[in-house]
C-alpha positions in Angstrom: 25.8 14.8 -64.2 26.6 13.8 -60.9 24.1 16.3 -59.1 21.4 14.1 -60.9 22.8 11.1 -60.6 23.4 10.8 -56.8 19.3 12.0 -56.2 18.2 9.1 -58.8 20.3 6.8 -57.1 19.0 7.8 -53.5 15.5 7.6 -55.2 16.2 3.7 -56.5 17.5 2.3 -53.6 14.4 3.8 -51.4 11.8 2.7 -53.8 13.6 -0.5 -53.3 14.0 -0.5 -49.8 10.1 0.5 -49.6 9.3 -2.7 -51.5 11.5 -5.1 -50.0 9.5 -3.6 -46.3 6.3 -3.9 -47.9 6.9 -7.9 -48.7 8.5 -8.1 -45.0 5.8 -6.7 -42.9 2.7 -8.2 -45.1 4.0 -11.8 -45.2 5.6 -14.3 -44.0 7.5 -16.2 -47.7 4.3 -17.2 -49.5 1.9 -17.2 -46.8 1.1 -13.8 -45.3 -1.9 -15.1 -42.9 1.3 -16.7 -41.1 2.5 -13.2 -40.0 1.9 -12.0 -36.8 2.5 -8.4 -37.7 0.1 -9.1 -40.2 -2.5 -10.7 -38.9 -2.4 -7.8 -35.8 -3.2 -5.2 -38.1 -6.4 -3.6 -39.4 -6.2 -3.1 -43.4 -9.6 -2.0 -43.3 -8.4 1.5 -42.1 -6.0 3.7 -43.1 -2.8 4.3 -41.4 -3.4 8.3 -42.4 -6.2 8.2 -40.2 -5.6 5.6 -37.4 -2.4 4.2 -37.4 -2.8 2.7 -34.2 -6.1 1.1 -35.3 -4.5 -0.1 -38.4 -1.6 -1.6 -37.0 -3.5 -3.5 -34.3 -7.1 -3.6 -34.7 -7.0 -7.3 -36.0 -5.4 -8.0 -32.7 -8.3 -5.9 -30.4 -11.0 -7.5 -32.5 -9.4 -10.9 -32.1 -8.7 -10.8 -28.0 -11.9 -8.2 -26.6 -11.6 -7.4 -23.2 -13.1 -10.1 -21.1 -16.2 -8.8 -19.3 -13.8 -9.3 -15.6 -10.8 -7.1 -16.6 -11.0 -3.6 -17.0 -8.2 -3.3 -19.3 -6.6 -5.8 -21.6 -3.5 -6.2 -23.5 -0.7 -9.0 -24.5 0.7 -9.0 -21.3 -2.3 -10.3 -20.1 -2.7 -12.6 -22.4 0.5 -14.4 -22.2 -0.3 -15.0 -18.1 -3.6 -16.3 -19.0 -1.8 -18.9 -21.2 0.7 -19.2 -18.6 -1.7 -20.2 -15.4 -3.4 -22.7 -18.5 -0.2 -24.0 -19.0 0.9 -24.5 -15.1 -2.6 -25.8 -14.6 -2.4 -28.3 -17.3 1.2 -29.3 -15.0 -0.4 -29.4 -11.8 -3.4 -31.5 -12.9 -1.1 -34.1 -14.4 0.9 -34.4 -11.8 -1.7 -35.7 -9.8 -1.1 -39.4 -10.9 2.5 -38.7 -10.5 3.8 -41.5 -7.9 6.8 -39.9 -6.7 9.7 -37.5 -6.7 9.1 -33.6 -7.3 6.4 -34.7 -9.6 4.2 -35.8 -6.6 4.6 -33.0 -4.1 3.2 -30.8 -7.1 0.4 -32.7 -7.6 -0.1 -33.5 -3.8 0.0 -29.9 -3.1 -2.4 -28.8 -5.9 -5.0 -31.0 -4.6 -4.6 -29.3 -1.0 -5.5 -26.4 -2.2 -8.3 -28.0 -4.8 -9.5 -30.3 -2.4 -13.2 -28.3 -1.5 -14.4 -30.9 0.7 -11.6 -31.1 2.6 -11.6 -27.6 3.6 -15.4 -27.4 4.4 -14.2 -30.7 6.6 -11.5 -28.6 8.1 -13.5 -25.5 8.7 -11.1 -23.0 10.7 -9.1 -26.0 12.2 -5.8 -24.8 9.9 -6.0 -20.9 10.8 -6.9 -22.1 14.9 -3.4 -20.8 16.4 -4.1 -17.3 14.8 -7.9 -17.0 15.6 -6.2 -18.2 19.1 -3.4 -15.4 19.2 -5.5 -12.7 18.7 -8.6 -13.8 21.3 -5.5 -14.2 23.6 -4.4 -10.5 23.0 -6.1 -8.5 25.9 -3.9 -4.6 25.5 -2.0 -3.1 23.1 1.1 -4.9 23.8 -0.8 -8.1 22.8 -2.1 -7.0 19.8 1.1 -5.2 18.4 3.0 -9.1 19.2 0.1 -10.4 16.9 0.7 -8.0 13.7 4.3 -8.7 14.0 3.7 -12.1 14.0 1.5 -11.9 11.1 3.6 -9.3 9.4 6.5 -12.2 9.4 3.7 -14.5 7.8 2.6 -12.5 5.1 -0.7 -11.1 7.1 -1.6 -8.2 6.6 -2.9 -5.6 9.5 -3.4 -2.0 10.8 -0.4 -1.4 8.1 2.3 -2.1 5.6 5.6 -3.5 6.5 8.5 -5.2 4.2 11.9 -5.1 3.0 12.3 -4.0 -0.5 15.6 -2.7 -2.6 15.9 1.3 -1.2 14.8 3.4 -4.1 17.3 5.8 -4.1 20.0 3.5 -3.5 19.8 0.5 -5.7 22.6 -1.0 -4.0 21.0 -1.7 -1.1 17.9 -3.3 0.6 15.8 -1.0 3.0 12.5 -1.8 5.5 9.6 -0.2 4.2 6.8 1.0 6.4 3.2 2.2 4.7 0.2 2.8 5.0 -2.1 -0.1 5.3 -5.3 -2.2 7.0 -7.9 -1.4 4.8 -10.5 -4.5 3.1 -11.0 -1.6 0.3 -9.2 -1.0 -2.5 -8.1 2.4 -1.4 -9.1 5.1 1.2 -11.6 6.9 -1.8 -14.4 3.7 -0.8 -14.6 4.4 2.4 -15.7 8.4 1.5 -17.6 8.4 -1.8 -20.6 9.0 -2.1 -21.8 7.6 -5.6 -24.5 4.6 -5.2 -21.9 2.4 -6.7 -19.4 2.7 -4.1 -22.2 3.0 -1.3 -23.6 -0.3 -3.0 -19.8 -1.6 -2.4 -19.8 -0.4 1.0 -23.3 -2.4 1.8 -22.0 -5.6 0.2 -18.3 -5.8 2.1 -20.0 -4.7 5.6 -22.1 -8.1 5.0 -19.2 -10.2 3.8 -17.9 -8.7 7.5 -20.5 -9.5 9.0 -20.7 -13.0 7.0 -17.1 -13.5 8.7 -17.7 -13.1 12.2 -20.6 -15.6 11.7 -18.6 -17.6 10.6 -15.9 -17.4 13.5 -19.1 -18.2 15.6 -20.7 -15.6 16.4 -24.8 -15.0 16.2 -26.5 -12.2 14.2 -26.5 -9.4 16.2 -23.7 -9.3 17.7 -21.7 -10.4 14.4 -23.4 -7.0 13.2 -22.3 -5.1 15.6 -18.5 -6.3 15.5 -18.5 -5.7 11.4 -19.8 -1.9 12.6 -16.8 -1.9 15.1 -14.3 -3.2 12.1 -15.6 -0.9 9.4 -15.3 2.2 12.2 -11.7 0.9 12.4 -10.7 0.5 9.1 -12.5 4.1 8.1 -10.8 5.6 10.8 -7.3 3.9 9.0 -9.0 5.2 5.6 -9.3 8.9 6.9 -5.1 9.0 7.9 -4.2 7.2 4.1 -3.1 9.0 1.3 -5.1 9.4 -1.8 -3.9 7.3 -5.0 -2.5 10.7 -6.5 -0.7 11.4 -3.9 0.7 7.8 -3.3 2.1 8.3 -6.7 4.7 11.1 -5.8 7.9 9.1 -5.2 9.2 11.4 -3.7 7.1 12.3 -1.3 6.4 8.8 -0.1 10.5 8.3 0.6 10.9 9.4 4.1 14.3 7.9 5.3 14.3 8.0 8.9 16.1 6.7 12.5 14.6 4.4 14.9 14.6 6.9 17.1 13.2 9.2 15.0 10.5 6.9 14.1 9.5 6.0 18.0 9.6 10.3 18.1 6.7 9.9 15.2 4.5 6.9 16.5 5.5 6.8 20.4 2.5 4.0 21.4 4.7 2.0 19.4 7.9 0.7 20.5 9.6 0.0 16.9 12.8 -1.6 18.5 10.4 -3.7 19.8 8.2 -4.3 16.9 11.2 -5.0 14.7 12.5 -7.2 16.4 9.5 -9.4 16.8 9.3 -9.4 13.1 13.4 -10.1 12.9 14.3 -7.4 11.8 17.8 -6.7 13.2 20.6 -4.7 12.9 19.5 -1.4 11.1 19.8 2.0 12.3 17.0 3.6 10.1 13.7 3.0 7.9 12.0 4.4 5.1 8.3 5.9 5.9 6.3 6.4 2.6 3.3 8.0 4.5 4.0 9.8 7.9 1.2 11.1 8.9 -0.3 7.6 9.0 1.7 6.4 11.8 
């Protein structure tokens, strides 16, 4: 008696359990529309023969990918209501009339104001455009990268501190590969019209820039040839994306010394400490043969 009891017990409190799950995950009370779980899911397809679309094709059909993104998902979502919501703050704080509520809203409209910064022109970015006509040999130009490394500009490479990835103890200086306008080394070598066609279009913006700096036509050209030469050249010594993805292989710890050994045109004590970096005895080098 027992033998059959215990499996019809088992059986009874799983067809109950199945129940009770089935009122969970299709409703919320009386009102199953309110369920997110729910409303996610497909019911037009069976979970036999594409769970995945059945348990959140409502969602994909409800949030397409917008025609800008490559990929979508709820991640994205939530920071597109995010930047709504933090815009919706900024723009209301502009008829704030003091405390923290007006530096928000008076630095929002710096960076909204359009007029203004056609008025400006190059005015704000002067001492830069002025550091690098002043750098005349390599000495000079190496002071400029460290000094825009410090600020957060980018050039001829990649420099920061980050937490050391096989120590998660500590913080370690990162040096990798860097300087391109491209997303990755592969635009500077394909050959498929749409990346020629991409190639075209940023040698014009280039081009576009150096007019703007003040220069004429031809020889704006002919310093957007120069730049792309450079930044191919810095293209040609990167890693692919599938190799950048080895972590191991991009972690090579490594002494000062060692490091001046690697790039000797560069004199890192030198460079480090111009971007105030100070008092470490060693660096971590994702791509060697870069430098």
């Amino acid at each position: 008696m027992r033998q059959v009891l215990l499996p019809a017990a088992a059986a009874a409190l799983l067809l109950t359990a199945c129940q009770q799950s089935t009122k969970v995950a299709g409703s919320t009370g009386d009102n199953p529309a309110a369920d997110i779980l729910y409303t996610d899911r497909d019911s037009t397809v069976s979970p036999r023969d594409d769970f995945f679309q059945y348990a959140n094709g409502g969602w994909l059909k409800a949030h397409p990918i917008p025609d800008e993104y490559s990929s979508w998902g709820i991640g994205n979502a939530v920071q597109e209501d995010l930047y709504t919501r933090l815009r919706t703050i900024n723009e209301q704080s502009l008829s704030a009339t003091g405390g923290i509520e007006k530096k928000v809203g008076d630095f929002w409209y710096s960076a909204m104001d359009s007029a203004g910064a056609e008025q400006q022109k190059l005015q704000p970015i002067a001492p830069e455009l002025n550091a690098i006509a002043a750098a005349k040999d390599l000495s000079g130009l190496l002071g400029v990268l460290a000094d825009f490394q410090v600020k957060g500009i980018g050039g001829g490479f990649s420099a920061g501190v980050y937490q050391d990835a096989k120590n998660s103890d500590a913080m370690a200086f990162y040096l990798n590969q860097g300087g391109l306008g491209l997303p990755n080394r592969d635009y500077y070598f394909n050959t498929d019209s749409r990346t020629a066609g991409i190639r075209t279009a940023y040698a014009d913006y280039v081009r576009g820039v150096f007019q703007t700096l003040g220069g004429d036509s031809v020889s704006a050209r002919q310093k957007a040839t120069q730049h792309l030469q450079l930044e191919t050249r810095l293209a040609k010594a990167s890693r692919k994306l599938e190799d950048l993805r080895d972590p191991y292989r991009n972690y090579n710890k490594m002494a000062i010394g060692d490091l001046n050994k690697l790039c000797p045109s560069i004199n890192w004590n030198t460079m480090l400490d111009k971007q105030h970096v100070k008092k470490i005895d060693s660096v971590i080098v994702g791509q060697p043969e870069f430098y």
